[in-house]
MDAnalysis code that builds the backbone (N, CA, C; Angstrom):
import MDAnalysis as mda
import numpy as np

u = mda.Universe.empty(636, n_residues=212, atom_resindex=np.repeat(np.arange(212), 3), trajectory=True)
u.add_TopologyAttr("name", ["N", "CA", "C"] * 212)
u.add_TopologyAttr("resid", np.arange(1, 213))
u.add_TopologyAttr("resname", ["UNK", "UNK", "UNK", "UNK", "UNK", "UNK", "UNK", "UNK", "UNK", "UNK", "UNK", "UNK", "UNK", "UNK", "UNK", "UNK", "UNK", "UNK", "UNK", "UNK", "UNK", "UNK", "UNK", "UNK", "UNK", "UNK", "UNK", "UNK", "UNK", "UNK", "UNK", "UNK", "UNK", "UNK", "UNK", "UNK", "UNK", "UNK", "UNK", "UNK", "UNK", "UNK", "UNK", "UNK", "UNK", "UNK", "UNK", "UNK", "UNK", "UNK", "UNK", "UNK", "UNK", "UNK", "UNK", "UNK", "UNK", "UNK", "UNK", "UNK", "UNK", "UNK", "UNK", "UNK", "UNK", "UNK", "UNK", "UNK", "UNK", "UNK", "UNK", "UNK", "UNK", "UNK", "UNK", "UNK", "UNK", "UNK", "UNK", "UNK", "UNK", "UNK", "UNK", "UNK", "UNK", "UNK", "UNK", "UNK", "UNK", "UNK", "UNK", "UNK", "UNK", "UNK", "UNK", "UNK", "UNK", "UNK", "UNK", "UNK", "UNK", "UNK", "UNK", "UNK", "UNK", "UNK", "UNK", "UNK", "UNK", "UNK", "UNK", "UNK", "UNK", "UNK", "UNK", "UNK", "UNK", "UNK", "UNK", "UNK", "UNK", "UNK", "UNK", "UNK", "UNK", "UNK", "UNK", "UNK", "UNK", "UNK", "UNK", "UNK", "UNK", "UNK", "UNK", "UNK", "UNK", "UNK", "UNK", "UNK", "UNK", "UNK", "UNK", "UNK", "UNK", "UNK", "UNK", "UNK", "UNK", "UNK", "UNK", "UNK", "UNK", "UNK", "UNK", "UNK", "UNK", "UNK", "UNK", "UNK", "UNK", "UNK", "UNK", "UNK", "UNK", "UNK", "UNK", "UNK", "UNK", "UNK", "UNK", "UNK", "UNK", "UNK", "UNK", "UNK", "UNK", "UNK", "UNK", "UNK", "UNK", "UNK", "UNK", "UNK", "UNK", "UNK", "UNK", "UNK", "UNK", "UNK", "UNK", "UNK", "UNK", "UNK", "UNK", "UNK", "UNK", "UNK", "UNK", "UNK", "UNK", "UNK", "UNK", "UNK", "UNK", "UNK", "UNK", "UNK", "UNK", "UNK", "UNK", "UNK"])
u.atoms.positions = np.array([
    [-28.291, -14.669, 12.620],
    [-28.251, -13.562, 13.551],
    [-26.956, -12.782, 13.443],
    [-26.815, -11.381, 14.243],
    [-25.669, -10.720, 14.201],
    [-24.261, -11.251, 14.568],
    [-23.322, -11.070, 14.521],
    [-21.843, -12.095, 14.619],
    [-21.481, -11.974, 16.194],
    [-21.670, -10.887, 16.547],
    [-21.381, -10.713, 18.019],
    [-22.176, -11.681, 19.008],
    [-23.400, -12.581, 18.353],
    [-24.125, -13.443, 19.475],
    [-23.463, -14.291, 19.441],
    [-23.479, -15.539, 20.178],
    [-22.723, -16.849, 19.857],
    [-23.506, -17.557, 18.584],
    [-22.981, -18.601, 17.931],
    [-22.933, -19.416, 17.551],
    [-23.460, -20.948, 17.834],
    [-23.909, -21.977, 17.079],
    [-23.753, -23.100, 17.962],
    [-23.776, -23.989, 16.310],
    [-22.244, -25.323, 16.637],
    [-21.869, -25.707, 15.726],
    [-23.065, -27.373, 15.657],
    [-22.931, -28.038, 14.473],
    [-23.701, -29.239, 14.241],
    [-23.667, -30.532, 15.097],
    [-23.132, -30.072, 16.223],
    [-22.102, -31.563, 16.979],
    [-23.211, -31.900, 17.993],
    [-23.624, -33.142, 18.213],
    [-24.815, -33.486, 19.028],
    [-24.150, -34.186, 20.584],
    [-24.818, -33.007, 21.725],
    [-25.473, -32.266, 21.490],
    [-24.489, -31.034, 21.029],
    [-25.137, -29.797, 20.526],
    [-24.819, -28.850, 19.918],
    [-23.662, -27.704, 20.685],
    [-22.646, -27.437, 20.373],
    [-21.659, -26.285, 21.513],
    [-22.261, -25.252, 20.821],
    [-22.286, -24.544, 21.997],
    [-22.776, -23.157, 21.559],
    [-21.192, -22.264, 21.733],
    [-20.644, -20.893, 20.907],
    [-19.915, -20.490, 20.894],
    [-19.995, -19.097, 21.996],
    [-19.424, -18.468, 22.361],
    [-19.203, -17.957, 23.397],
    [-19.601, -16.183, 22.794],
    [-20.779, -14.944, 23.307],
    [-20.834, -14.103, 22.579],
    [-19.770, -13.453, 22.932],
    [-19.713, -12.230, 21.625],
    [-18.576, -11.465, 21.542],
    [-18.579, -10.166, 21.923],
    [-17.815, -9.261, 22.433],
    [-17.840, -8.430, 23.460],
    [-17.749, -7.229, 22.567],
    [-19.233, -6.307, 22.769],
    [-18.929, -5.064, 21.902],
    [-18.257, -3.908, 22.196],
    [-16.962, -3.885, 21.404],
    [-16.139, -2.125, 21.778],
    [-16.694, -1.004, 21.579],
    [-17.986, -0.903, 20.838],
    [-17.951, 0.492, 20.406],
    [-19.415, 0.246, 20.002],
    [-20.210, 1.226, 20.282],
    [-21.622, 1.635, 19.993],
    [-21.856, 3.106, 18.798],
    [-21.829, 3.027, 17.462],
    [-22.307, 4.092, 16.969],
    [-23.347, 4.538, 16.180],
    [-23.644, 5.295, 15.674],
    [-25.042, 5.412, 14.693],
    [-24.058, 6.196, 13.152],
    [-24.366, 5.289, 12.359],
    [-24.084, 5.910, 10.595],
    [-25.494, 5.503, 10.076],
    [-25.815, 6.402, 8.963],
    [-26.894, 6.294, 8.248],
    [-28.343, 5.739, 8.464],
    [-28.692, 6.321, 9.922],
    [-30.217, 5.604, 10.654],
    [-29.998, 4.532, 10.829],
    [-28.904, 3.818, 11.091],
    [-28.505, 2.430, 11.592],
    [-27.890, 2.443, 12.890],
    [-28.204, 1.982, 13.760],
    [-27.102, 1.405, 15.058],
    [-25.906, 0.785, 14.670],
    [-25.173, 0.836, 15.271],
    [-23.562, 0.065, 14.475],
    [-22.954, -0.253, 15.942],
    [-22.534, -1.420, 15.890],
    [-22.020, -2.359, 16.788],
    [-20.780, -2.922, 16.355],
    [-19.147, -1.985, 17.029],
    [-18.140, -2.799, 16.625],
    [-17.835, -3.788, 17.464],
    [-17.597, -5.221, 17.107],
    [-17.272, -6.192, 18.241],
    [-16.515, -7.234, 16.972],
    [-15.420, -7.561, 17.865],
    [-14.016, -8.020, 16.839],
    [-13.599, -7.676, 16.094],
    [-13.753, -8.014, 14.839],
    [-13.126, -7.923, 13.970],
    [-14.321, -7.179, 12.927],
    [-15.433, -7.193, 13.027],
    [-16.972, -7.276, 12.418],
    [-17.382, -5.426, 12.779],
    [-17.965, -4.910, 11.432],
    [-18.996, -3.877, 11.944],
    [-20.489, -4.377, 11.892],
    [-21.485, -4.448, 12.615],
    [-22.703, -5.370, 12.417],
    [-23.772, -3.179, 12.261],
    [-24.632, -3.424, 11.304],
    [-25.365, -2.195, 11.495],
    [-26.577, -2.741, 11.360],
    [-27.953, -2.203, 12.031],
    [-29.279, -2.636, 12.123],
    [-29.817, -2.370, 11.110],
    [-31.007, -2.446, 11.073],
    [-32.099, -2.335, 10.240],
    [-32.049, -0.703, 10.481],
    [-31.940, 0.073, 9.001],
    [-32.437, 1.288, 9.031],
    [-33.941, 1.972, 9.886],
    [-34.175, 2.608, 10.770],
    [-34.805, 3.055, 11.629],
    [-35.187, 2.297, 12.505],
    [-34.145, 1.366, 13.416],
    [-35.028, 0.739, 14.347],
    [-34.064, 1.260, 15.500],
    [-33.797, 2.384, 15.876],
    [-33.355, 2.588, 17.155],
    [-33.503, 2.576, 18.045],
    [-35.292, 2.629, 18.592],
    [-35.816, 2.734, 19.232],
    [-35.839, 0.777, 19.722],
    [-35.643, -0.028, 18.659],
    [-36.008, -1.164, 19.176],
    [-35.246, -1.872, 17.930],
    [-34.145, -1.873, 18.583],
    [-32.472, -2.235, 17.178],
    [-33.166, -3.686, 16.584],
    [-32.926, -4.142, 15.233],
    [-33.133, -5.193, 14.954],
    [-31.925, -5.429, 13.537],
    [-31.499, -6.591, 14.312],
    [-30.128, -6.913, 13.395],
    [-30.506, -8.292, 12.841],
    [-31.458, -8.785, 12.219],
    [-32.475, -9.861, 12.219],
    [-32.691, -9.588, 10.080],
    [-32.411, -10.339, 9.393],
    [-33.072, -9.836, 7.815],
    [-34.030, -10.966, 7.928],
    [-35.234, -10.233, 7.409],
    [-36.552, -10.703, 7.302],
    [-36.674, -11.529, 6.494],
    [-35.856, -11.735, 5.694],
    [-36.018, -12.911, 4.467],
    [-34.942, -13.481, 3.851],
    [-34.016, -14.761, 3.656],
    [-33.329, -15.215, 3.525],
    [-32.963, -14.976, 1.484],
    [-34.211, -15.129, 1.107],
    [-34.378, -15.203, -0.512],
    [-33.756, -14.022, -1.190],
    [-33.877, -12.890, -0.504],
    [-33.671, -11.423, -1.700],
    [-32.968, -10.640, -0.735],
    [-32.101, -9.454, -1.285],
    [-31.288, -8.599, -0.124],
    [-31.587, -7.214, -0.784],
    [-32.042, -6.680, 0.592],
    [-32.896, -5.464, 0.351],
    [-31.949, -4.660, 1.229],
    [-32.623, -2.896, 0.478],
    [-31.563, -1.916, 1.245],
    [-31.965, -1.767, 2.506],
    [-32.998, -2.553, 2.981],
    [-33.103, -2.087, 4.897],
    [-33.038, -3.467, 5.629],
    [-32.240, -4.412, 4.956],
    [-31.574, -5.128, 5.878],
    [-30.289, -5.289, 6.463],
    [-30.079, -5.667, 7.747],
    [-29.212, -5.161, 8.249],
    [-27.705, -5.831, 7.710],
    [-26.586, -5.100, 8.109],
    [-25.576, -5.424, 7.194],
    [-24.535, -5.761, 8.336],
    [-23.636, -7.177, 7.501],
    [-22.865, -7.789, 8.959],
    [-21.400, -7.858, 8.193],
    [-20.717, -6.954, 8.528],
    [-19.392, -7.361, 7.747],
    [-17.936, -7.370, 8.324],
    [-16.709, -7.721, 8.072],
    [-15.701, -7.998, 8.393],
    [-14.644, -7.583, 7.824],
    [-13.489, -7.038, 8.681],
    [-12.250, -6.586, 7.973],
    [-11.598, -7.457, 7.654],
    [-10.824, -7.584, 6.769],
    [-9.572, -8.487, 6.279],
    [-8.364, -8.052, 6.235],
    [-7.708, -8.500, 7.021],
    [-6.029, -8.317, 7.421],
    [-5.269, -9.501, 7.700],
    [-3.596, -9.203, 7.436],
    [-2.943, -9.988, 8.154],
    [-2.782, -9.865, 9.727],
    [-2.791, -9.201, 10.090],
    [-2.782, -8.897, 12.073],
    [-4.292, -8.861, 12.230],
    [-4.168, -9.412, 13.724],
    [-5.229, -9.097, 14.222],
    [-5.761, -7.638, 14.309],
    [-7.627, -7.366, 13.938],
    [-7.900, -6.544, 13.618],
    [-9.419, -5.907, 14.459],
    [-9.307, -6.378, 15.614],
    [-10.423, -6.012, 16.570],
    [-10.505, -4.546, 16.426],
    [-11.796, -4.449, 16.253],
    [-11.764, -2.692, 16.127],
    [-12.653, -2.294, 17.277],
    [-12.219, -0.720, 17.285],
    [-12.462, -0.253, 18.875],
    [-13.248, 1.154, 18.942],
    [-13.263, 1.745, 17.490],
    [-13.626, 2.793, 17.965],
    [-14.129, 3.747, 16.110],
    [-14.746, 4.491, 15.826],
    [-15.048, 5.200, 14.893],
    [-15.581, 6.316, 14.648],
    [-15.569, 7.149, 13.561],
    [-15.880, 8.586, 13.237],
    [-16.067, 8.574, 11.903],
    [-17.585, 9.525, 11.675],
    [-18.427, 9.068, 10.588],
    [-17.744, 10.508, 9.815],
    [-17.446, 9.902, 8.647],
    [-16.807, 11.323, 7.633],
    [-17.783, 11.629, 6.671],
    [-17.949, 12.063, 5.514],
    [-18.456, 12.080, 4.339],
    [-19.085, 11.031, 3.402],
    [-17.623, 10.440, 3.534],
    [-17.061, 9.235, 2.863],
    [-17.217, 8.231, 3.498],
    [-18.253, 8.213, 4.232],
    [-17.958, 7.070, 5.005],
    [-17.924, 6.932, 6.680],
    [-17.855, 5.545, 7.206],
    [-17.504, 5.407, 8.331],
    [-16.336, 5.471, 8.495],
    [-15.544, 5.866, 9.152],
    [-14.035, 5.391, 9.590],
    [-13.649, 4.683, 10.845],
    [-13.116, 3.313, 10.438],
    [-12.910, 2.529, 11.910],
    [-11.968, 2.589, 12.215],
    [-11.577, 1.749, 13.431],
    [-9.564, 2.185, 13.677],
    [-9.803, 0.707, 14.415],
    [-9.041, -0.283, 14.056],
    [-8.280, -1.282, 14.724],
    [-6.801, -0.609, 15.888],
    [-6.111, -1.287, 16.078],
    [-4.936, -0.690, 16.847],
    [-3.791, -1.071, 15.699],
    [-3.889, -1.207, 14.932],
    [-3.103, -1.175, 13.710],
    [-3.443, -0.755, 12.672],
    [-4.770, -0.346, 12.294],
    [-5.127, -0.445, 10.888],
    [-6.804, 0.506, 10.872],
    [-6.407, 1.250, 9.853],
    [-7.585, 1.703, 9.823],
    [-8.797, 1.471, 8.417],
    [-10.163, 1.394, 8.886],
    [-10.827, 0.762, 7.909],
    [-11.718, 2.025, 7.473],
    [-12.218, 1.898, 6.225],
    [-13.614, 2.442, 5.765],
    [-14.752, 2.220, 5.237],
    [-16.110, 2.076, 6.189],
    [-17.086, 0.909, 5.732],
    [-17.693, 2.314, 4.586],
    [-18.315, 1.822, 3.351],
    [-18.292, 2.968, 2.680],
    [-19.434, 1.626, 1.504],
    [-20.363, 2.722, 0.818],
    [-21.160, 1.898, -0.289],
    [-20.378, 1.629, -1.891],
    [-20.714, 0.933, -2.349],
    [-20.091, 1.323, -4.137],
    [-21.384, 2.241, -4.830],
    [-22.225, 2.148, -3.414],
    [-23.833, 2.005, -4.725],
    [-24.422, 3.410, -3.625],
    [-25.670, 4.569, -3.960],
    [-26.033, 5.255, -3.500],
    [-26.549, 5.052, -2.245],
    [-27.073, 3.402, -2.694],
    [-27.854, 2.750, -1.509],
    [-26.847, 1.544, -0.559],
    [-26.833, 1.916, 0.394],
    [-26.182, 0.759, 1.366],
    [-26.940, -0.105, 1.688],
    [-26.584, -1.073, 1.393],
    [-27.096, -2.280, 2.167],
    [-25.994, -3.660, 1.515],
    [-26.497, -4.881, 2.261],
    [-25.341, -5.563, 2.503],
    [-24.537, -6.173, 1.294],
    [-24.973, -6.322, -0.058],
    [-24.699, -6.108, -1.248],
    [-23.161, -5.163, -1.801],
    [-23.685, -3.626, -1.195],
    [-22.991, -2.549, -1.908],
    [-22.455, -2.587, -0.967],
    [-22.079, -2.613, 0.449],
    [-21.202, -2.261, 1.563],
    [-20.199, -2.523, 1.790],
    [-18.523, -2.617, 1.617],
    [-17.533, -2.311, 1.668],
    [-16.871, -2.107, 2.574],
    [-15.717, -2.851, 3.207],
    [-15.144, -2.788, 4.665],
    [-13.662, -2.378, 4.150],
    [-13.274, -1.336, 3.374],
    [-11.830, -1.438, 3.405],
    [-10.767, -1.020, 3.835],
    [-9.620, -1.132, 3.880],
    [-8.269, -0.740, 4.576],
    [-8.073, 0.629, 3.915],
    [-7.639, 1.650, 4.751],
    [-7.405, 2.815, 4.133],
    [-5.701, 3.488, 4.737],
    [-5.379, 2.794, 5.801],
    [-4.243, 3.077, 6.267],
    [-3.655, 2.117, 7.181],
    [-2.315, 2.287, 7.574],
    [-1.960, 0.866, 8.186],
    [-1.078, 1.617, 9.468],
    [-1.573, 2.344, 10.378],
    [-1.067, 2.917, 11.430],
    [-1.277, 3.016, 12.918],
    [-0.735, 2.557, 13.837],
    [-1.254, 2.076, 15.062],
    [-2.053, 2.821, 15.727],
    [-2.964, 2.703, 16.460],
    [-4.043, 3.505, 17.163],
    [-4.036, 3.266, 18.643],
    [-3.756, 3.695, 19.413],
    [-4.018, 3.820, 21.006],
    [-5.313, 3.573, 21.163],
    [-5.884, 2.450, 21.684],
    [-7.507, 2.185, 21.297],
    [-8.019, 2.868, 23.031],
    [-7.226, 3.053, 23.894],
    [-7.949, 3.678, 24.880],
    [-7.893, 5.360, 24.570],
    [-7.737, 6.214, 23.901],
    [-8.139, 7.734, 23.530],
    [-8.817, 7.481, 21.888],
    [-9.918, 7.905, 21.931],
    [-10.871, 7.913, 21.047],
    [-10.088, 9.147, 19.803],
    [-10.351, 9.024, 18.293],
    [-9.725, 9.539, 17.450],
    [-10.797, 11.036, 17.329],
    [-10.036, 11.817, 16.842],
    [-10.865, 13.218, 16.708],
    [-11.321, 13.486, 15.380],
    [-11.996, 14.717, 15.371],
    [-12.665, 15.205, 14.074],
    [-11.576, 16.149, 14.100],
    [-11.155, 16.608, 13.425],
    [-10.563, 18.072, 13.083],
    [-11.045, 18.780, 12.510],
    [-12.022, 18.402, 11.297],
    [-12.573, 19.543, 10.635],
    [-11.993, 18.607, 9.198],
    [-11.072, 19.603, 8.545],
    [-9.949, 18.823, 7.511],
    [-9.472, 18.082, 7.510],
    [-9.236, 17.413, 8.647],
    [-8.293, 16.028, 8.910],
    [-9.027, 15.462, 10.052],
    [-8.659, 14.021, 10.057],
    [-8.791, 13.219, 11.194],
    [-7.367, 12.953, 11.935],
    [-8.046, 12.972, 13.626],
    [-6.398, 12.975, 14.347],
    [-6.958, 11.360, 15.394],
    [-5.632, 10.973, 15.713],
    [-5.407, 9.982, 16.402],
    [-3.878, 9.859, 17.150],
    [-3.647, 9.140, 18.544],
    [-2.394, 8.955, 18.898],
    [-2.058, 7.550, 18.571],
    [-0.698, 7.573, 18.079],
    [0.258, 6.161, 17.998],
    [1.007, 6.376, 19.074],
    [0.854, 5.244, 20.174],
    [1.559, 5.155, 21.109],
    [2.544, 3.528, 21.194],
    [2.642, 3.113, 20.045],
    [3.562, 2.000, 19.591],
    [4.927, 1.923, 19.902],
    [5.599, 3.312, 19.848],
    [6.489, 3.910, 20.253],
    [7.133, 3.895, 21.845],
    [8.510, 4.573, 22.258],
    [8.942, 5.261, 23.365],
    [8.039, 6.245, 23.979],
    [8.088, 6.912, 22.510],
    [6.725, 8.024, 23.037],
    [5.613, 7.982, 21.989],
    [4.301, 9.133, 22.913],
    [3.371, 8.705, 21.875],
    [3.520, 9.855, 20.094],
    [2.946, 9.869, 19.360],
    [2.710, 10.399, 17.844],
    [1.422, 11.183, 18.048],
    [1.306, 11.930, 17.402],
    [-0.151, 12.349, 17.611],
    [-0.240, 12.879, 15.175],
    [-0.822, 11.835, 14.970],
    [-0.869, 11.417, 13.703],
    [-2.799, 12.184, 13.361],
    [-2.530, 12.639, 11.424],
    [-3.739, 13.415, 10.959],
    [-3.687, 12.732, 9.655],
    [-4.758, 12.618, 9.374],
    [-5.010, 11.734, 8.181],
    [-5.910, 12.634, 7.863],
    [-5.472, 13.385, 6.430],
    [-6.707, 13.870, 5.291],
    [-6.867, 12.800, 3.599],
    [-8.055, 13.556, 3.404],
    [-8.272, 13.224, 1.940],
    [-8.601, 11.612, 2.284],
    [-9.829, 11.060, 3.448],
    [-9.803, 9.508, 3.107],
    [-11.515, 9.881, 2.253],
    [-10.976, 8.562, 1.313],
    [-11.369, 8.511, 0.064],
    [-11.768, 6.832, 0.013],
    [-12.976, 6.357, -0.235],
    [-13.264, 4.928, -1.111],
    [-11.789, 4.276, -1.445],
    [-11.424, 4.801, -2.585],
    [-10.706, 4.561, -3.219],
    [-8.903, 5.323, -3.446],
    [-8.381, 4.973, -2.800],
    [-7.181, 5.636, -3.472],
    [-6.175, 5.818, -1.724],
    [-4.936, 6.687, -1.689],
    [-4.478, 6.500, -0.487],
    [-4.284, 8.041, 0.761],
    [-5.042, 8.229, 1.462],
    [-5.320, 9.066, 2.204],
    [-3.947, 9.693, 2.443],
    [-3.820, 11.373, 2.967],
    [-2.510, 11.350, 2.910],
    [-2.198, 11.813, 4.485],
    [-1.380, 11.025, 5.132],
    [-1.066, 11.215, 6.485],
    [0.098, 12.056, 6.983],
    [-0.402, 12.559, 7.932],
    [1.131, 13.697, 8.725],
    [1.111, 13.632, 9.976],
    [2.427, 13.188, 10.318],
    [2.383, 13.068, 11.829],
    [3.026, 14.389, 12.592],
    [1.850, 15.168, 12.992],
    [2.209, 16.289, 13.355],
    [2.513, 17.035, 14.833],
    [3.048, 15.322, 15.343],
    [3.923, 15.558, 16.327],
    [5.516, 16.010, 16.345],
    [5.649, 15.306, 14.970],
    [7.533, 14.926, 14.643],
    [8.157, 16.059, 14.827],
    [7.616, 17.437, 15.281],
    [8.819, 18.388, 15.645],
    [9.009, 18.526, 17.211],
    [8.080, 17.594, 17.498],
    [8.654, 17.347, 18.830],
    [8.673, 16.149, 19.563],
    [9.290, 14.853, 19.225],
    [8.859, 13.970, 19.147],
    [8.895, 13.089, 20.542],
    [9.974, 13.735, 21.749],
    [9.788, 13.355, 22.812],
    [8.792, 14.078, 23.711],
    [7.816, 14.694, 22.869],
    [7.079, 15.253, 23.954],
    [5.649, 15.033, 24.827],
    [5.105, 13.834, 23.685],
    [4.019, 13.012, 24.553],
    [4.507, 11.815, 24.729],
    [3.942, 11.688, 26.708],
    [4.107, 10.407, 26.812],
    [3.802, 9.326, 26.172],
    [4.419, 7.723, 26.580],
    [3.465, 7.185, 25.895],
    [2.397, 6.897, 26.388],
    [2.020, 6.629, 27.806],
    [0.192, 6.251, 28.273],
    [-0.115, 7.479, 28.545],
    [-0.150, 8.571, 28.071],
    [-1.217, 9.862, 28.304],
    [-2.465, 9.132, 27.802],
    [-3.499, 9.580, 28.526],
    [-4.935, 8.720, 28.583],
    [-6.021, 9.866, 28.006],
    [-5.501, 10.823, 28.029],
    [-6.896, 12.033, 27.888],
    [-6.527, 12.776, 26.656],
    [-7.552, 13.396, 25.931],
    [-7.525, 14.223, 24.566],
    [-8.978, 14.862, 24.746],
    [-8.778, 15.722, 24.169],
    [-9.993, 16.545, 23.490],
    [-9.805, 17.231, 22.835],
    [-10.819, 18.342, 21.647],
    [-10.344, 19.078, 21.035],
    [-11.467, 20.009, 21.380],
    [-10.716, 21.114, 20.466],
    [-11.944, 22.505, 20.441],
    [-11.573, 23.011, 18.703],
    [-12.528, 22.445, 18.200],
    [-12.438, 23.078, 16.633],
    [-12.751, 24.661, 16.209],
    [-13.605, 24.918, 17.235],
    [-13.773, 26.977, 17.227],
    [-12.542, 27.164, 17.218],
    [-11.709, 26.663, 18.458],
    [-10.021, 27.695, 18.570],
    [-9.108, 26.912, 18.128],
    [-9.339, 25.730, 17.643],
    [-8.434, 24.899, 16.332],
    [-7.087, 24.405, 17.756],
    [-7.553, 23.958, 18.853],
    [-6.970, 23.690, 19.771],
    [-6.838, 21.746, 19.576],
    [-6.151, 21.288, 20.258],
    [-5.929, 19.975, 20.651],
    [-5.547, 19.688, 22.340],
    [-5.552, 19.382, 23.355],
    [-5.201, 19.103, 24.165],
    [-5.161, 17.555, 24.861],
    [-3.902, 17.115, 25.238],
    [-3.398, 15.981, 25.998],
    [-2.938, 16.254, 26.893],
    [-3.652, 15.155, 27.754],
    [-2.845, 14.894, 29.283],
    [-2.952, 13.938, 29.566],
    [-2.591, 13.183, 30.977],
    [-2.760, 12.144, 31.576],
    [-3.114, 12.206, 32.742],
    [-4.043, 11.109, 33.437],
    [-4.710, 11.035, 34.385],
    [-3.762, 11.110, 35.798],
    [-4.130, 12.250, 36.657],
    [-3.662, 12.218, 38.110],
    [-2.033, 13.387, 37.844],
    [-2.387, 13.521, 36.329],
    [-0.532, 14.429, 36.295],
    [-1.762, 16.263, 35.954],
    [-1.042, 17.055, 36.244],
    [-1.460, 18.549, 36.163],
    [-0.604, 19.115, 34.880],
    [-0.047, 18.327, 34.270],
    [0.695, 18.904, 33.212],
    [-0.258, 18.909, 32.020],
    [-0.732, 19.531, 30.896],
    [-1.687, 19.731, 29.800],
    [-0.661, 20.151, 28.720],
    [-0.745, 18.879, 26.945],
    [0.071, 19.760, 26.246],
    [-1.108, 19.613, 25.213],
    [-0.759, 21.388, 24.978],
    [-1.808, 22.229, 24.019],
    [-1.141, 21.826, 22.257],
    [-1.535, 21.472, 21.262],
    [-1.771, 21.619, 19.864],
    [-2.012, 22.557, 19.292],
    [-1.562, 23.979, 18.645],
    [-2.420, 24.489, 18.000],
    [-2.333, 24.765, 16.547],
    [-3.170, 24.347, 15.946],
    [-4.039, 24.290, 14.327],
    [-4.393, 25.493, 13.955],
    [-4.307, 25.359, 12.330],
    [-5.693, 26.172, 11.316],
    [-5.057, 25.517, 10.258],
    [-5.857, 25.710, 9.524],
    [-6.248, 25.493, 7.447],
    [-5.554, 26.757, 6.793],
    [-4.762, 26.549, 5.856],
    [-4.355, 27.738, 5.275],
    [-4.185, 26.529, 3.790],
    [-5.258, 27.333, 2.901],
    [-4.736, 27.203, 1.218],
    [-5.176, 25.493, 1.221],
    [-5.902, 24.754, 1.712],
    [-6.104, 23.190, 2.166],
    [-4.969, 22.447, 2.581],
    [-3.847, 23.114, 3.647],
    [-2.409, 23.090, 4.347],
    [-2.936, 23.138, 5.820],
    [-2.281, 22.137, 6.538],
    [-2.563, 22.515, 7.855],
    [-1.323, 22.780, 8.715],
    [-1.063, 23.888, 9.193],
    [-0.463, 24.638, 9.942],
    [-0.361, 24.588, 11.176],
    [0.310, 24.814, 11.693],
    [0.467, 24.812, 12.882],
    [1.438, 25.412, 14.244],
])
C-alpha cells in the first residue's frame, strides 16, 4: 500500500506503525499526488474521482501504476508543498528543493525520479509562486526573511538562483505569513497577519533577465 498508511512489522502479535500525516494534496499528470514525509505517493492515472494508490499486480510494472517515491538527503526532508513546471514537479522541503521528473516519455514507477535541484530553505507556511520565468519562494532562516527566484530548473544540471530581495535585505520580516502574486502586473505582494503594512515586488522579463 501507499507509505503514508501505517505499516505493521512481523512481531507476534503484529505492531502496526502509526499513519503519516499528509502536507500537501496535488494533481501532476492525471494523478493525485500526496506529499506526506519525506515520500511523493501519486495514484493510478485517472482515478480522481475514486484515488487508487493500490498496483494491481506485483509481477510486471506498468505505466498506470501508481508511483511511491522518496527523497534522499542528509537533513531531514519532509516536504510541504509543490508547483508543477514543464519539467516536472517541483517540491520544496524547508531546506531543499526536489524534482519528481521521468527519464522516459512515460512515467511510471520505473522511469520516475525524485531529485535534488537546490539546497535552500523554504518557509513551509507561505506556499512558493509561479512567476512565469522563475519560481519564487521566502527563506525565512534568517533575522529577516529572503524572498529567493529560481530559473532554468532542469532534470539535469543546476538551476540558477537570485535572491531578489538582497537590495533590501532588512525589509521583510521574518514571520510575514501572507504572499500572493499577480503575473498580468508582474506584481508580488507580502504581508503579515493582523499588521496593515503590504510590501509590493515589482517584476518583468527583459532579454530572459529579470528586472526589477
Amino acid at each position: 500500500g501507499p507509505s503514508f498508511i501505517g505499516t505493521k512489522n512481523t512481531a507476534d502479535p503484529p505492531v502496526y506503525s502509526e499513519d503519516r500525516k499528509i502536507n500537501k494534496i496535488a494533481y501532476f499528470r492525471n494523478r493525485l499526488v500526496f506529499l506526506s514525509g519525506e515520500s511523493v505517493i501519486c495514484s493510478r492515472p485517472g482515478t480522481i474521482d475514486k484515488p487508487d494508490f493500490w498496483a494491481h499486480t506485483a509481477l510486471v510494472v506498468s505505466a498506470t501504476d501508481p508511483i511511491d517515491i522518496s527523497c534522499a538527503s542528509t537533513y531531514p526532508s519532509d516536504l510541504f508543498d509543490t508547483l508543477e513546471l514543464t519539467t516536472g514537479l517541483l517540491c520544496f522541503s524547508s531546506n531543499e528543493q526536489y524534482l519528481l521528473a521521468a527519464d522516459d516519455t512515460i512515467m511510471n514507477p520505473d522511469t520516475a525520479k525524485l531529485r535534488s535541484v537546490s539546497t535552500f530553505n523554504y518557509n513551509t507556511v507561505i506556499p512558493p509562486l509561479d512567476l512565469g520565468m522563475t519560481v519564487g519562494w521566502i527563506d525565512n532562516s534568517n533575522k529577516y526573511s529572503r524572498f529567493v527566484e529560481s530559473a532554468n530548473i532542469v532534470r539535469e544540471g543546476e538551476p540558477t538562483l537570485i535572491e531578489s530581495s538582497r537590495i533590501v535585505p532588512t525589509l521583510l520580516e521574518k514571520n510575514i505569513d501572507l504572499i500572493t502574486n499577480s503575473r498580468e502586473n508582474g506584481l508580488v505582494l507580502f504581508g503579515k497577519t493582523d499588521s496593515d503594512t503590504v510590501i509590493c515586488y515589482k517584476y518583468f522579463g527583459s532579454a530572459e533577465k529579470r528586472e526589477q
